[in-house]
N, C-alpha and C positions, 0 to 999 in steps of 0.2 A: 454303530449308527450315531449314539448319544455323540462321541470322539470328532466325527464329520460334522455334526452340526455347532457342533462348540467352537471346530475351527472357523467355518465360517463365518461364526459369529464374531467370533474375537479379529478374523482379517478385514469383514468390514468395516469396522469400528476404529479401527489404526488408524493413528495419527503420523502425520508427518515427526520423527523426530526430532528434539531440538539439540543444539550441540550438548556434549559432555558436560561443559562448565556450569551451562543451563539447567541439567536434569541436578547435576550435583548441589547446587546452591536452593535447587525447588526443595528438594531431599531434605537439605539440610533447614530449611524452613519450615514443612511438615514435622520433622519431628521435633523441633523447639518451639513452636508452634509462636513465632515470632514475624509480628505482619512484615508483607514487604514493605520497604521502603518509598512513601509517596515521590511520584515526579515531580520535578519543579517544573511549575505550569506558568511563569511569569519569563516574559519573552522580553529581550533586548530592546529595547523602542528603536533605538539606531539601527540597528540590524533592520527592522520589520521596516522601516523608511528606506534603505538603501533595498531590501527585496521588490521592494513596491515601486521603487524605481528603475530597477534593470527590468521589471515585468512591463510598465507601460511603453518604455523605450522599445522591448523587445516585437512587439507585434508590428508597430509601425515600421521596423528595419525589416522585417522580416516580409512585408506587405510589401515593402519596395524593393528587396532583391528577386521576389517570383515576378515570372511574365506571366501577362495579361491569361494566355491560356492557360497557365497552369492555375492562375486564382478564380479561371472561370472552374475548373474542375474539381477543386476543393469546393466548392462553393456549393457545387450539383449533388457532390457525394454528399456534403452537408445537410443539403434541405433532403434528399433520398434517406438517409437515417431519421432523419425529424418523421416523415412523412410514414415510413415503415414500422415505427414503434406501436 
């Protein structure tokens, strides 16, 4: 009985795994006990100006290739989501 409850335990608790390379570099970080390495969090300014630019270009193109009905029915499924939360 102890055997069956242990399993259970331990399968709902599983995690997705991560790849090989993944598990192996964690591994090797645990046992040297050596922090990860910080992200670099400082973002391209040029990049973040050209993203911001193909994002406001984009809704207006994309506002003008749907018909009329089709942007009435996003529209409905939209306010139907708001109103259903």
């Amino acid at each position: 009985m102890l055997e069956q409850s242990c399993y259970l335990l331990w399968m709902t608790k599983k995690k997705k795994s991560a790849g090989i390379n993944q598990l192996a570099y964690r591994i090797v970080q645990e046992a040297t006990k050596e922090p990860a390495p910080e992200p670099n969090k400082e973002k391209n300014p040029a990049a973040v100006a050209l993203g911001r630019l193909g994002g406001l270009k984009g809704g207006v193109a994309r506002a003008k290739k749907l018909s009329p009905k089709r942007r009435k029915e996003i529209a409905r499924k939209a306010a139907q989501a708001r109103w259903f939360k």
